[in-house]
N, C-alpha and C positions, 0 to 999 in steps of 0.2 A: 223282069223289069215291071212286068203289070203287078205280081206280088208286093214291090216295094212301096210301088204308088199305090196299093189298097193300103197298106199299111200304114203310109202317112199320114193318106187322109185321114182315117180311122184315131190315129193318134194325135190330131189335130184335135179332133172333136174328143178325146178327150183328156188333155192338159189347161186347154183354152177357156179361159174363165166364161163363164156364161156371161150376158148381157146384165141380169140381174144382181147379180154381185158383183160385177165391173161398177155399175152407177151405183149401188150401195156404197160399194168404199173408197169411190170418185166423190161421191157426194160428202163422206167423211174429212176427206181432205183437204176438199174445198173449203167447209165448213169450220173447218181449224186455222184454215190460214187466211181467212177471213177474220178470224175475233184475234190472231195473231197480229196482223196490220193494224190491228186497231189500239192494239197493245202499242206495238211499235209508236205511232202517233201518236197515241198519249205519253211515253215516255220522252218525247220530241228526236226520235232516234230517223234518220230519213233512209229508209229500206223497201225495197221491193222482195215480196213473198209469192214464191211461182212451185208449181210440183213441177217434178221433174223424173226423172228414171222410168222403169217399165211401165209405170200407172199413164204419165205422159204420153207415152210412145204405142201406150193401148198394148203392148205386150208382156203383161204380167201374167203366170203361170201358174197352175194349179197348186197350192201348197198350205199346209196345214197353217201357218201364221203368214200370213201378208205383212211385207215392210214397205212403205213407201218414199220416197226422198221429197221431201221439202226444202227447196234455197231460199235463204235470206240474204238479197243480194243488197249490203251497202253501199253509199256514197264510197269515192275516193277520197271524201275528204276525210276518212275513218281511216287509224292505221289497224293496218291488215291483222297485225299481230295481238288486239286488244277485241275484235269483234268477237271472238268466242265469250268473252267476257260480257261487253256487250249485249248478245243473245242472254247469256246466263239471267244477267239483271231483271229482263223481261219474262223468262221462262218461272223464274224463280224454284222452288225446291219439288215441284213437282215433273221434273226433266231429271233424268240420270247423265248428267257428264259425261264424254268417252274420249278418251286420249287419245290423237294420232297428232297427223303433222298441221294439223290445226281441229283441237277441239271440235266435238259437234257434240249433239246430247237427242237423248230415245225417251218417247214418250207413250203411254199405249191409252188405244183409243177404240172402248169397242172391240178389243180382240186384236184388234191392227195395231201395229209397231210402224211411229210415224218417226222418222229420223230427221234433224234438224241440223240445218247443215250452214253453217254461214260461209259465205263468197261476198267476194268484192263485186263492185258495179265495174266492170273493165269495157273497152269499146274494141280492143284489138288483142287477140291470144296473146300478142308480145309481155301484156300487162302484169299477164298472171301472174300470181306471187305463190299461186299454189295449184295443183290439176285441180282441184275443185274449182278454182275460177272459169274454167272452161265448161263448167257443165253447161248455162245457157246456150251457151254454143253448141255443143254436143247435141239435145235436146232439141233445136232447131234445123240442125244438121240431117237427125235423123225422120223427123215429121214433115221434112220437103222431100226425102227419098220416099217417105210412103206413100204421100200424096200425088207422086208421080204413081207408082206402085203400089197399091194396098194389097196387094196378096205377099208382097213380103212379111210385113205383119208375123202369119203364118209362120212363113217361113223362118223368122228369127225366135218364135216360142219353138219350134220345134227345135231348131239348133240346140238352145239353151236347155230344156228339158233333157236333149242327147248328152248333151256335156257335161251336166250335172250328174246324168247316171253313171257317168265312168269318172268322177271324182276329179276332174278337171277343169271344174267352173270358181272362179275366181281368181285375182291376181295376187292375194295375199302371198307372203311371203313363204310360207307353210305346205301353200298350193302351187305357187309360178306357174299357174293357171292363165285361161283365158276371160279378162273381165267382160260382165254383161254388153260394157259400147265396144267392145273390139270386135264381138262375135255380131250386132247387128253393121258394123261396119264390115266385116266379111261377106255377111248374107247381102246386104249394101252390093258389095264387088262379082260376087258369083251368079246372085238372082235369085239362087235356092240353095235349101240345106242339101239337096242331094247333089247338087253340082261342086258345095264346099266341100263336101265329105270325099266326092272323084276324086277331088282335083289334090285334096291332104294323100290320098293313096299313090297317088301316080308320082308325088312329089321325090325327088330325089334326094336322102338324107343329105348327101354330100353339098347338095346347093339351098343358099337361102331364099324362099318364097318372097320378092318385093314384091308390096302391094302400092301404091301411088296414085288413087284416084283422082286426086285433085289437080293432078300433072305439075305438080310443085317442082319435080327435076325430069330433064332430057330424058334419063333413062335409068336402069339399075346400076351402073358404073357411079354415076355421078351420084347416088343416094348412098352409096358404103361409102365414097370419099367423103361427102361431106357432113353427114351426122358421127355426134359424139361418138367415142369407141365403146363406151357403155351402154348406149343404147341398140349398138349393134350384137349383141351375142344372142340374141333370142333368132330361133328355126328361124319365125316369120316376122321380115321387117312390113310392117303396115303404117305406112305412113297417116297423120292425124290428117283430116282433109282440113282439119280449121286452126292447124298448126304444122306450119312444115319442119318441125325442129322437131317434133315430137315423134317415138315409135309407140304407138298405142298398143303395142304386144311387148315391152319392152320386158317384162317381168313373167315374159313365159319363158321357161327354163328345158333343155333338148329333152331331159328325163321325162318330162310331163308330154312335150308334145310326143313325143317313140309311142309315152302309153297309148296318148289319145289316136295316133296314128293307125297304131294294131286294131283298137278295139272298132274304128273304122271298116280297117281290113276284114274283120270278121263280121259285122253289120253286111256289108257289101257282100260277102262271101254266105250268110243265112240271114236273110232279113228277119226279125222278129220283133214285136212289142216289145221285149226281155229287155234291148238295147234302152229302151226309155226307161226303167223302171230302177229304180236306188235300191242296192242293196248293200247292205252291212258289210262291212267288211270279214264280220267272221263268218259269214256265211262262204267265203272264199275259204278259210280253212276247216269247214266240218270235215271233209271226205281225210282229214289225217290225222290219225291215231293219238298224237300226242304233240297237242300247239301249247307252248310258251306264252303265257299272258303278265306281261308287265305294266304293271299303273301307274301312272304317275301324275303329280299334282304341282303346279308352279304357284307362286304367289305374284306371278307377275297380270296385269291385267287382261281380261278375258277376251279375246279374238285374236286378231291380227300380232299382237305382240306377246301374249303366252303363246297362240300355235307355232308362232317363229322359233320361240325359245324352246319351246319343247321338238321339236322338229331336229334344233341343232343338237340335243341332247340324245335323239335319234340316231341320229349319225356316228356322235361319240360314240354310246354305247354298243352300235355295231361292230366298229372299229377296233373295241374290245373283245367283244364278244367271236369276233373271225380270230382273234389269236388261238381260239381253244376249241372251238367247234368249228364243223362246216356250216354255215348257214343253209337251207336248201329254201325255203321262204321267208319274206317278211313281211310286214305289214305296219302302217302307221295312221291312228287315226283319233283324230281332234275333236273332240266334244264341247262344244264352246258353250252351252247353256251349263253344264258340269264346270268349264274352266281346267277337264284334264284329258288327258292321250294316254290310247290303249298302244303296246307295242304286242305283235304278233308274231312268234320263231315257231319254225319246222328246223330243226337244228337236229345234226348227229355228232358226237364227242368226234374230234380226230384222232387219227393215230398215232403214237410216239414219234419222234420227227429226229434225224442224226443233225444238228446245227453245224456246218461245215465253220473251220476258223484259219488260223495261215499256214503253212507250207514246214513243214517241218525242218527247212533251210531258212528260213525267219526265224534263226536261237531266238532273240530277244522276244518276237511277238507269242514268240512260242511259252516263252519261259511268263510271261505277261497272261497269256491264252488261261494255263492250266492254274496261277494264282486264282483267280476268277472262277476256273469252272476245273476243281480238281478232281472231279469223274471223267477228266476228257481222257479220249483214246483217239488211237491214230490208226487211220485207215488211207492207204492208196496214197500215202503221201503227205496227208493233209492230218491235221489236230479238229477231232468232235465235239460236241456233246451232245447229248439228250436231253429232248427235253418230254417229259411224261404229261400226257393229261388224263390225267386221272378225275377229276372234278366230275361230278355229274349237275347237269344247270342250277338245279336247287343251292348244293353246296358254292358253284362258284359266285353264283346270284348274292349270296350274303357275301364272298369274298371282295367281290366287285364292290361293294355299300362300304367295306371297311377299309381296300385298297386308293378307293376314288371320292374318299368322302370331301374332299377339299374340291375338286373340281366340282364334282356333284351340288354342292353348295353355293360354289362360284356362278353354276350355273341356272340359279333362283329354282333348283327342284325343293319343293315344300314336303315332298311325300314322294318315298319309292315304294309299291311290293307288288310281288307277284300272285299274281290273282287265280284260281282254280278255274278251268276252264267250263262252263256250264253244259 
């Protein structure tokens, strides 16, 4: 136990931005959304410009590029669906546009990645027209939990630090991951990361984790009856404290949480720095003789909606790929400043396989069986065939590009090849 706790602390001091580059790029953003207001006003646009996300909440973590969130929060008397427009007029062509379910657009400033984020002016969660309406709320939710508690603080860089090195930090669709305000709402309900991290271990797969801080319903009975059924399939139902309709985990998927569960279990089981530290994913396949490396490249646009897309294409191609091989590893992983996904196989050819067909007292299916497959033979009763894999991945790799080129297409891949393992 004393090891774990030298180790936090230790690891505290060092993900945790220093004082001096916390007010250097505090002070940048101030500094922008300040001549940004002014912008505003002069165009007669009536909007409120606040930071907001980890730079707000003082919990922003060691990393090579700093991003930080900016809201532009309009009138209601804007419709909702025109404000990304809106912002754009003001920004003008020195802002990159980025598509999701409501436009925002990336600015860089100084090295920092300021993100621009338009929200409505709303007075009650009910309003929202979008989860970004809620970030005010969000942001003020979590800066009265600190103020009660500032050694939380802490505690939510380390969380996030943790979860990012085991590849489980975000809610994008690619990841069904755990987003940034979920995990400070967790640390929020536990007190600490090591109390989150017990309590993920001791969790029993078979039951869902409700969380309900806000005491929005009587008990967990009454939280599965009465939110959406889509909101309910994720491990952990966490109720929003400034929405009670909402599950703020809603887009963690059981896959993602099992990983993040284990990699827990083994944290707890040898504590180490190692547990905070990001590492590559092929760094997981050196120790094997011969890994599979697939490239691939979408034209669909860069984050959230190519990693989606390439994700799903993941899938497919496994799908295929288990007809003919055993998988024994895999690996998937999203390069979103590239815009492509590496796919990683430990794969071994299968063995010729006897394909059972019907009963040799089914004339008809029988006599249907051997049209189809005229190598069949009869064994024990029953009509065969074989089927041979003979392929070695190379050979079937280009089979697959010629077999599946219509879906493959369908499915916005701009570029397939397999790439030499370095």
């Amino acid at each position: 136990m004393r090891n774990i706790d030298k180790i936090l602390k230790q690891e505290i001091e060092l993900v945790k931005l220093d004082s001096f580059e916390f007010n250097r790029i505090r002070k940048i953003a101030k500094d922008f959304c300040f001549d940004l207001k002014k912008k505003l006003d002069l165009k007669g646009f009536e909007a409120d410009v606040f930071i907001g996300g980890s730079l707000a909440k003082k919990t922003l973590v060691k990393k090579k590029v700093q991003d930080v969130d900016i809201f532009i929060r309009f009138l209601n008397k804007y419709d909702s669906n025109k404000i990304s427009g809106l912002l754009g007029k003001v920004i003008g062509k020195v802002g990159e546009r980025v598509h999701g379910s409501r436009d925002y657009f990336q600015i860089v400033k100084q090295g920092i990645i300021l993100e621009l984020i338009p929200v409505m002016k709303i007075k009650t969660a009910f309003e929202a027209g979008n989860i970004t309406d809620l970030s005010y709320f969000h942001v003020n939710y979590i800066l009265k939990k600190l103020k009660i508690d500032s050694k939380l603080g802490d505690e939510i860089v380390l969380a996030k630090t943790f979860v990012h090195a085991c590849d489980c930090y975000g809610a994008e669709s690619y990841i069904n991951g755990f987003s940034g305000y979920a995990l400070e709402l967790l640390i929020c309900h536990y007190g600490s990361f090591l109390k989150f991290v017990k309590a993920v271990v001791k969790s029993k797969i078979s039951e869902k984790i409700v969380i309900d801080d806000a005491g929005f319903y009587k008990n967990k009975k009454e939280v599965l009856i009465s939110l959406n059924e889509s909101k309910l399939k994720s491990p952990i139902i966490l109720i929003d404290p400034t929405f009670k309709d909402r599950n703020a985990l809603a887009g963690l998927s059981e896959e993602t949480f099992l990983k993040f569960r284990k990699y827990c279990f083994n944290f707890l089981k040898n504590p180490s720095h190692e547990f905070f530290k990001k590492h590559e994913i092929s760094e997981e396949f050196e120790k094997y003789n011969s890994v599979k490396i697939v490239q691939v490249k979408t034209n669909k646009q860069a984050g959230d909606i190519a990693g989606t897309k390439l994700k799903k294409f993941f899938r497919f191609f496994c799908y295929r790929l288990e007809k003919d091989f055993e998988i024994r590893k895999k690996g998937f992983d999203y390069d979103e400043e590239k815009n492509l996904a590496n796919f990683y196989f430990v794969v071994n050819k299968k063995k010729d396989e006897d394909i059972r067909g019907p009963p040799i007292t089914a004339l008809e299916n029988l006599k249907n069986f051997k049209k189809v497959h005229p190598d069949a033979f009869i064994k024990n009763g029953f009509a065969y065939f074989k089927i041979k894999h003979l392929l070695e991945f190379k050979e079937w790799f280009e089979w697959f590009k010629e077999k599946e080129n219509k879906i493959i297409n369908g499915m916005s891949v701009k570029e397939l090849k397999q790439v030499e393992q370095e």
